[in-house]
Structure formats: C-alpha cells, structure tokens
C-alpha positions in Angstrom: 3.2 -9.1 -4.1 0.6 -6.2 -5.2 -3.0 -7.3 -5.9 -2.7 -6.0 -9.3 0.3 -8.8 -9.8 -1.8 -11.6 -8.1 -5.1 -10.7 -10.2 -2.8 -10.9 -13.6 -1.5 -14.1 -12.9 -5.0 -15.1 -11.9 -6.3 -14.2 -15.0 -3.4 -16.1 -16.8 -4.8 -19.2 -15.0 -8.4 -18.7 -15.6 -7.6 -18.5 -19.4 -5.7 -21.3 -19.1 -8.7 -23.4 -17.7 -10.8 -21.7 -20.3 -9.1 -22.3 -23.2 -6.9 -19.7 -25.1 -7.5 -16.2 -25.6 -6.1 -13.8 -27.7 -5.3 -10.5 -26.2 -7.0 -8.5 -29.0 -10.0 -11.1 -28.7 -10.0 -10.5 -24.8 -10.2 -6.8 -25.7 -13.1 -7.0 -27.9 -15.1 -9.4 -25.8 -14.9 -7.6 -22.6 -17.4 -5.6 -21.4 -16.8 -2.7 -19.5 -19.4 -1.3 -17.3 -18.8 2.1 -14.6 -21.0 2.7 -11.7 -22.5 5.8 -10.8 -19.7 6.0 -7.9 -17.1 6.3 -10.8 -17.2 9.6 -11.7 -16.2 11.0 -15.0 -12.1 12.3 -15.1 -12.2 16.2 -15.2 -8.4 17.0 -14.3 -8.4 20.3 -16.2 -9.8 22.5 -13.4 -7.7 21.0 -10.6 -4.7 22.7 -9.4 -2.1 20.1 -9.0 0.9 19.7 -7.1 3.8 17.3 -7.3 5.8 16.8 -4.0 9.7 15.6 -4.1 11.0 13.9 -1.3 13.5 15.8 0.6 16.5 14.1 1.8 16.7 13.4 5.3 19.8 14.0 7.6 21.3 10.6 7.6 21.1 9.2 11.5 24.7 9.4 13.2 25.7 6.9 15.7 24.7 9.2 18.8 21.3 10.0 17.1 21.0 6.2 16.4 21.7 4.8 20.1 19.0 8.0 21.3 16.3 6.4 19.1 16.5 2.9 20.2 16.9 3.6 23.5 13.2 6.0 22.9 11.8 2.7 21.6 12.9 0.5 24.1 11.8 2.8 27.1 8.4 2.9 25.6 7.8 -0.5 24.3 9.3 -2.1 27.4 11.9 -4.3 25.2 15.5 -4.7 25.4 16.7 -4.6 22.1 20.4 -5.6 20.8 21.4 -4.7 17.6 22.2 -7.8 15.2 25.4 -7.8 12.8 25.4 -10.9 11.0 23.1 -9.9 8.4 22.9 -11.4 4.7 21.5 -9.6 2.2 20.7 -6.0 1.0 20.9 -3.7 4.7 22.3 -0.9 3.0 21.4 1.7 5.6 19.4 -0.6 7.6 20.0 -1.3 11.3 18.7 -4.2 13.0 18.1 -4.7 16.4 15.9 -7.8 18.0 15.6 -9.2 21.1 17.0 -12.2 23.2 14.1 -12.7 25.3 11.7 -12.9 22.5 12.6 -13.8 18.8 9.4 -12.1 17.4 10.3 -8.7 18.7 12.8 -6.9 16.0 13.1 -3.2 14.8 14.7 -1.8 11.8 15.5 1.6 11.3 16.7 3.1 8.0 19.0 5.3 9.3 18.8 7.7 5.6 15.2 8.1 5.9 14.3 7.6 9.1 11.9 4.9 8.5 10.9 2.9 11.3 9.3 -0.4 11.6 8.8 -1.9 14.8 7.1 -5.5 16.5 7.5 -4.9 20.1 7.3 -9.4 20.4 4.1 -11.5 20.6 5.5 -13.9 24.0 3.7 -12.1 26.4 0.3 -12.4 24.5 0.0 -15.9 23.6 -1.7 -16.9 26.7 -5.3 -17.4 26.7 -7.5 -14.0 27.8 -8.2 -11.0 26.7 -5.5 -8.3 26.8 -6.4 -5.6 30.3 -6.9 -2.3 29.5 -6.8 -1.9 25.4 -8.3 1.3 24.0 -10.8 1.7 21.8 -12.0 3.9 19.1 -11.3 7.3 19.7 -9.2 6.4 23.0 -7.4 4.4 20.9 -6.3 7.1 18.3 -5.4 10.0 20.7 -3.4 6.9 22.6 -1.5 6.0 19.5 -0.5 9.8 18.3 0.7 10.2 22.0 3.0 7.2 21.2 4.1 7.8 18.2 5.6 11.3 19.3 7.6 9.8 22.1 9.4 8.3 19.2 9.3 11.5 16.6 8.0 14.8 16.3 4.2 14.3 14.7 3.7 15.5 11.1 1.5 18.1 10.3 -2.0 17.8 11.8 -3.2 18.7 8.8 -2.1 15.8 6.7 -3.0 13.2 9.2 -6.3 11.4 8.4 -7.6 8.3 11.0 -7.8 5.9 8.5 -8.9 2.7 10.6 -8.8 1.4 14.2 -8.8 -2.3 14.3 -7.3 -4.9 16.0 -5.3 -8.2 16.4 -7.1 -11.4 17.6 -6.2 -15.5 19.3 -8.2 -17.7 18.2 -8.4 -20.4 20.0 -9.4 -24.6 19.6 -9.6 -26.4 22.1 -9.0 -30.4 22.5 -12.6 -30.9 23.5 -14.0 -29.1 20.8 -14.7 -26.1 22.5 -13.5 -22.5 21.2 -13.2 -19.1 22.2 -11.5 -15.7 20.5 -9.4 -13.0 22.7 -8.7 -9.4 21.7 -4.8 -9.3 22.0 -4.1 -5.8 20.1 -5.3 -2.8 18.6 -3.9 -1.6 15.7 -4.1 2.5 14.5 -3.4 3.4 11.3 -3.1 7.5 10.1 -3.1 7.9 5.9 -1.5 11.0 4.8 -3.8 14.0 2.6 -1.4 16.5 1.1 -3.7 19.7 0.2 -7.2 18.2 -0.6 -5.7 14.9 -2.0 -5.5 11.8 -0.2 -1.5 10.1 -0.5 -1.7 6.8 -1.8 1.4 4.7 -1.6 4.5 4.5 0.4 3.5 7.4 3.5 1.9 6.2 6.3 1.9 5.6 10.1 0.9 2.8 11.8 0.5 2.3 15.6 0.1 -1.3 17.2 -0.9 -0.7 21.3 -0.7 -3.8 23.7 -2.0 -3.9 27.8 -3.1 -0.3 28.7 -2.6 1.2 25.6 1.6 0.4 25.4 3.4 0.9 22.5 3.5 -2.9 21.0 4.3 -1.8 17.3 4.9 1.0 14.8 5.0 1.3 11.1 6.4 5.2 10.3 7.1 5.8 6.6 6.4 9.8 6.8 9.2 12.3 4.6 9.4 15.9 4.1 8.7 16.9 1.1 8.7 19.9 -0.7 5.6 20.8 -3.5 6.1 22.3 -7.2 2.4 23.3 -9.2 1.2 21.2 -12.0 1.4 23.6 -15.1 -1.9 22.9 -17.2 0.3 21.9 -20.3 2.6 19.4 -18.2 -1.3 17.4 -18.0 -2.9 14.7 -20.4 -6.4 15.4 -21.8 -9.1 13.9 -19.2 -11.1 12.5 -22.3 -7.0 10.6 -22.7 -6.5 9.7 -19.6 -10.0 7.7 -19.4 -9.0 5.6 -23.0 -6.1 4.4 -21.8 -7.4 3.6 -17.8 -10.1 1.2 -19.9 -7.2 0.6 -22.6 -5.3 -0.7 -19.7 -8.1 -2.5 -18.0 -8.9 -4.1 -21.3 -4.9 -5.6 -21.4 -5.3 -6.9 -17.9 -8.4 -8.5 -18.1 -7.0 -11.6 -19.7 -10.1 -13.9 -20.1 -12.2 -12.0 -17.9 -15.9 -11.5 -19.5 -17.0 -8.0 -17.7 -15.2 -5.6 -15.6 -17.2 -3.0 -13.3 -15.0 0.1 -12.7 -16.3 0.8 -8.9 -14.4 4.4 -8.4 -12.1 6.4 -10.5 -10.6 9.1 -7.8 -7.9 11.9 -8.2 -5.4 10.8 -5.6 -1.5 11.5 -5.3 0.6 8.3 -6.0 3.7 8.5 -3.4 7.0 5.8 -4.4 8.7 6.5 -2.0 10.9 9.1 -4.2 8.5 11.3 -5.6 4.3 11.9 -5.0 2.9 12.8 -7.8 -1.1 13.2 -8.8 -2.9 10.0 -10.8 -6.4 8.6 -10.9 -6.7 5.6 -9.0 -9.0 3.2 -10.6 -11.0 0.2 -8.4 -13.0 -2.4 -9.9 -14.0 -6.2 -10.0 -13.2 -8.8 -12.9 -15.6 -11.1 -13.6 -14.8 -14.3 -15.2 -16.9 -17.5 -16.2 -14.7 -21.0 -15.1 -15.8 -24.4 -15.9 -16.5 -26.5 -12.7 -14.2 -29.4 -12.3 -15.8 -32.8 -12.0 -19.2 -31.5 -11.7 -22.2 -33.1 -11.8 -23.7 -30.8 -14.8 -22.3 -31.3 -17.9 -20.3 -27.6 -19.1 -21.2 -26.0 -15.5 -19.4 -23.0 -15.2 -19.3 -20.6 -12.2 -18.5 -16.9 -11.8 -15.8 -15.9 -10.5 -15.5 -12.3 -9.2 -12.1 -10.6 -8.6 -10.8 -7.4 -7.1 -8.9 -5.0 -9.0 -7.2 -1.8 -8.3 -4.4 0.1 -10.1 -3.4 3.8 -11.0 -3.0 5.6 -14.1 -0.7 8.5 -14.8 -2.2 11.9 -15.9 1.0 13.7 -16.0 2.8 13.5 -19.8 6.1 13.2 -18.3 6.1 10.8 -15.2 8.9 10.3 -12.4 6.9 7.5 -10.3 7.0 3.5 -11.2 3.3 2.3 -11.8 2.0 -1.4 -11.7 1.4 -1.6 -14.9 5.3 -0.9 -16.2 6.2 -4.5 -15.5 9.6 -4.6 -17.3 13.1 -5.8 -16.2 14.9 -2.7 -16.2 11.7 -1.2 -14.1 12.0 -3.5 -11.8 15.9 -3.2 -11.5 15.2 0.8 -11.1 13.0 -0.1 -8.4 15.0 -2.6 -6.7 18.6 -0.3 -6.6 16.0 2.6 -5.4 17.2 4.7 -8.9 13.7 5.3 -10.3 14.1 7.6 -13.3 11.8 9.9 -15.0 9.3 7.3 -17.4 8.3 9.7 -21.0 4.7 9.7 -21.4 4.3 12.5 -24.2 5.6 10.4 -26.7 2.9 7.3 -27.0 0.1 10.1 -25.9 1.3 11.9 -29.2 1.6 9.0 -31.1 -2.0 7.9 -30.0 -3.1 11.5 -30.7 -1.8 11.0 -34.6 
C-alpha cells in the first residue's frame, strides 16, 4: 500500500474523530506553508527527456535453467522450481527451496526481473553474523555480486543510495537482551542524465557471512530516451497550483501542511519514465484526546506525505493521485495508457 494511500485514509479517520469536513471547507482552512528547502518550480530551462522501456528478449528455457543455476552457485541454495501456483504468474517462475521454506526466487522471465531471499534458517541462531562488510566494503561486495548474476548497468546511472542492515533482536526468559547484526543490505538508485529515477528501477543487494550473496532485488530495463519539446510542458507557475491544488484535496481535515522539497525527478512505472516534480511534506492535524483528563484536549498529530505531480500536458505514467477503477484495472493487466492532461490545464487556463 503507498504512503500516499495510507495518509488519505488517515485523514479520512482523523476527520471522522473531528467531526465533518467539507472538502471545499478543508481547502479554505488549510494552511499551506514551503520551506526554504522547497524551491520554486522553474521547468522551462531544463532539457527533458522521456525514456520508454525497451522490451526485453523473453528468457528461453536454456537461458532460464543458466540463471538459476548462477543464483544457486552463488547464494549457496538449491532451488526447485514450484508448479502448483494459484493466481496471476503470467511470466513468472518460481523456484524455492526444500531445506528452507523462507528461501524463494522469482524471475519474470519477459523482463528479466529478479527477486531473490537466499532463506533466513541459518541466521536465526544467536551471534553475530562472521565476516559482514561494511560501508564501502560493503558496496564494491555487492556490485561484484550482482554481476555474477547480470551484466551491471551503466556506471553512470548507478548511485549508492544506502548501506544498512538486518538485525535479531533478542529477549531472553530472564529478562536479559541482546541485538545481533545478521545482514547487510545495499541498495543502488538509478540517475538517468542529471535526474534521479524515482519509481520502479532499482537494485538491491542483501550479503550474509563473508559478504555471500543472501538476497537481490534487480528491477533495471533498457530504455531508450526521446527530448521533451518545450511546448509538450505545463507552465511552472501551473504546475505549482495544482501540486498545492492537490495537496489541498488530500489534506482532508488536516489544519497545515509544510511542503519540505519540491524536486525535478523522473517518475519510472515500470512502462515508461517520464519527468515530474516530486513533492514531500508533513500534515498536521489537531485530534481530540480520548478519555483525557482535560476537558477538549486535543493533540497534534504530524504525518508524512509524499506524491508526484505531472508537468508533461499529455502523460503516459499512472500517478497516486488518479485513484479510479479503470486506473487501477490498467495498472493491474499491466496496459497503462496515455492519461490527457491538456485538456483540464486548458480548461483551468479559460
């Protein structure tokens, strides 16, 4: 479920407790307030690019059997695939293994998608993991993985995003605790010119005891670039009316909003990546306290927010806010059409 989902129905609750509002009183009672790390939307100078996905050679049978045995000599699992499958696995194999439930891969064999758990049974015991990486160790050790499995993407469009890790926790019958480092995880972001790819792309390396491959998340396509023409753009001075327009409409019953950024960024579906400000900020809303003490005490409730907003007038990518059944019906039969956005921008215009 996306955040933005989870802070609407939130918002539906809170005005719920609250009593009633109207949308076009939420509107006009919200106040909306930028800080200085939210610079103003100037789109006009930027030379734009919007990248299609190519389309992959599907994986044959042969190609298929060469990638699992890869992952298996690397990740030290023995993986069988699984055929009794319910559900939507168009183009999906499974594999998972006997030994351990926990360790499955699936590989979209149109795509080339992977995603990988190499199986938790050998790190439940109490300790620390021997001989996990760290920091920059950690990153060379999990591009050197990942191209076991596939060649690497361009070094260029690679960007170290974070190097973190998986933790036991541990409570003991005699009250006593203690907390093991089990994994590292590596994850790379993808930056397409001088744009960071928000979205879909992205690769993700989990490493176990002596930095061996424990877990992988690759989501990485070809794709092929076409230059924004300046007319195919909305007006900047647009584009920021309706990001607060659309703030406004999701606030419901929130008394302030603080936009935190607004960034240029490319949005990626999965089907197409195409430029859009990304906007971050927090909702505030004021909630009565149930059986308080104090008579009408209310508390402030503060709650993250982040979405994107188009500034193309003709859009092929789905965004958050398009909640409708026959979006989410596009989205679910992967058939995401082209969404107009001249039309309202001209109407709004008039």
């Amino acid at each position: 479920m996306s955040r933005q989902l989870c802070t609407s129905m939130l918002a539906f609750a809170l005005a719920g407790l609250s009593g009633a509002v109207s949308p076009l009183h939420a509107q006009e009672a919200l106040a909306v307030n930028y800080l200085a790390s939210a610079t103003p939307i100037r789109i006009e100078a930027q030379k734009l690019h919007v990248y299609s996905v190519k389309r992959a050679k599907p994986l044959d049978d042969e190609s298929l059997r060469a990638t699992v045995k890869r992952v298996e000599e690397n990740a030290g699992a023995s993986l069988e695939r699984i055929s009794e499958l319910k559900g939507n696995i168009e183009n999906k194999a499974w594999f998972r293994s006997a030994k351990d439930p926990s360790a499955v891969l699936r590989i979209d064999t149109h795509s080339g998608d992977l995603l990988l758990n190499g199986g938790l049974a050998s790190y439940s015991g109490e300790g620390d993991t021997p001989g996990l990486p760290e920091g920059d160790e950690a990153a060379k050790l999990a591009l050197a993985q990942a191209e076991k499995l596939f060649p690497l993407p361009q070094r260029e469009e690679l960007v170290l995003a974070h190097v973190g890790g998986l933790n036991l926790g541990v409570h003991r019958e005699d009250g006593t605790t203690a907390l093991y480092r089990k994994l590292v995880n590596v994850r790379f972001n993808r930056k397409l010119g001088d744009l960071p790819v928000l979205g879909r792309s992205r690769l993700s390396v989990q490493l176990g005891e002596r930095g061996r491959l424990q877990g992988m998340v690759r989501r990485w396509p070809e794709v092929e670039a076409h230059e924004v023409r300046a007319e195919e753009l909305l007006p900047s001075d647009a584009i920021a009316k309706s990001l607060e327009a659309r703030l406004r409409g999701e606030a419901h019953g929130a008394t302030r909003a603080v936009v935190k950024s607004t960034e240029l960024v490319l949005y990626d579906t999965g089907e197409v990546i195409e430029p859009a400000i990304h906007i971050v900020a927090s909702l505030h809303y004021e909630v009565p306290v149930v059986n308080s003490r104090v008579v009408g005490e209310r508390r402030r409730l503060d709650v993250p927010y982040d979405s994107f907003e188009p500034v193309l007038k003709s859009t092929k990518a789905h965004y958050p806010f398009q909640h409708s059944v026959e979006a989410a019906r596009a989205i679910h039969d992967d058939k995401i059409t082209a969404v107009p956005m001249r039309e309202s921008y001209d109407k709004e215009r008039d």
